[in-house]
N, C-alpha and C positions, 0 to 999 in steps of 0.2 A: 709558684704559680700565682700569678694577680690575677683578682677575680675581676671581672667587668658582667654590669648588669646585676650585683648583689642583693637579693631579694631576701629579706626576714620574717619569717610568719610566728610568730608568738603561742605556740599550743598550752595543754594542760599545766605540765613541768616541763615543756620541753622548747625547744628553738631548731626549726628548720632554717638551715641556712644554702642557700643556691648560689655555685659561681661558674660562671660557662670561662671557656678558653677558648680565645679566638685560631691561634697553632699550638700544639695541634687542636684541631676542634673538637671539642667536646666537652661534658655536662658534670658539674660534679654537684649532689648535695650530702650534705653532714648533718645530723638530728643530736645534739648535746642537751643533757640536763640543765634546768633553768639555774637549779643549786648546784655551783662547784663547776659546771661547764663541761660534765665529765661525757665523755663522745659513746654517743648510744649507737648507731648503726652512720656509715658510709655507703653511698652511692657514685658513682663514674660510669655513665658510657658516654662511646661514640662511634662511629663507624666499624669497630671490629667488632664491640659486644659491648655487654652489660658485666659490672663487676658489684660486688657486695658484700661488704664487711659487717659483721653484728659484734658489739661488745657486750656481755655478761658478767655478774657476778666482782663488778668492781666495787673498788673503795678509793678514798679518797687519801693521796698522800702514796707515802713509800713506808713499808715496816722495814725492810734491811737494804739500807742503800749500797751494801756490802755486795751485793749481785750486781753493782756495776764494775767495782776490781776485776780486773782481769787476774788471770788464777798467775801463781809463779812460775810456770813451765813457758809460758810467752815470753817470746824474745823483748825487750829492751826496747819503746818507743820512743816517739815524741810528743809529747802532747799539746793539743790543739787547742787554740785560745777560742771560745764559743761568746757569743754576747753576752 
């Protein structure tokens, strides 16, 4: 998604960030921590509805990066080269 019209409002600890979509149309904002950037609640609507995400009880980082392994009963893939 590229955002157009990018609005930044600066709160307490936190960053409101607005990006509209012009196809299909509709609203997104995102509320992240000032420290670490860490994503506090998400918003999206548009003409079907309203959607809302809250995030809780996080931290910052990975403790066992071992939960992204896929376990050994999964077939045999290829892996993806990510930026």
């Amino acid at each position: 998604m590229q955002p157009v019209n990018v609005l930044t409002i600066c709160l307490c600890l936190a960053m409101s960030i607005k990006a509209q979509r012009p196809k299909p149309c509709g609203t997104y904002y995102t509320l992240v921590s000032e420290f670490g950037c860490l994503p506090l609640s998400d918003m999206y609507y548009d003409t079907h509805g309203l959607w809302i995400t809250a995030f809780f009880n996080l931290i910052s980082g990975i403790r066992d990066p071992s939960v992204f392994t896929p376990p050994s009963f999964c077939e045999k893939g290829s892996s993806l080269d990510v930026l």
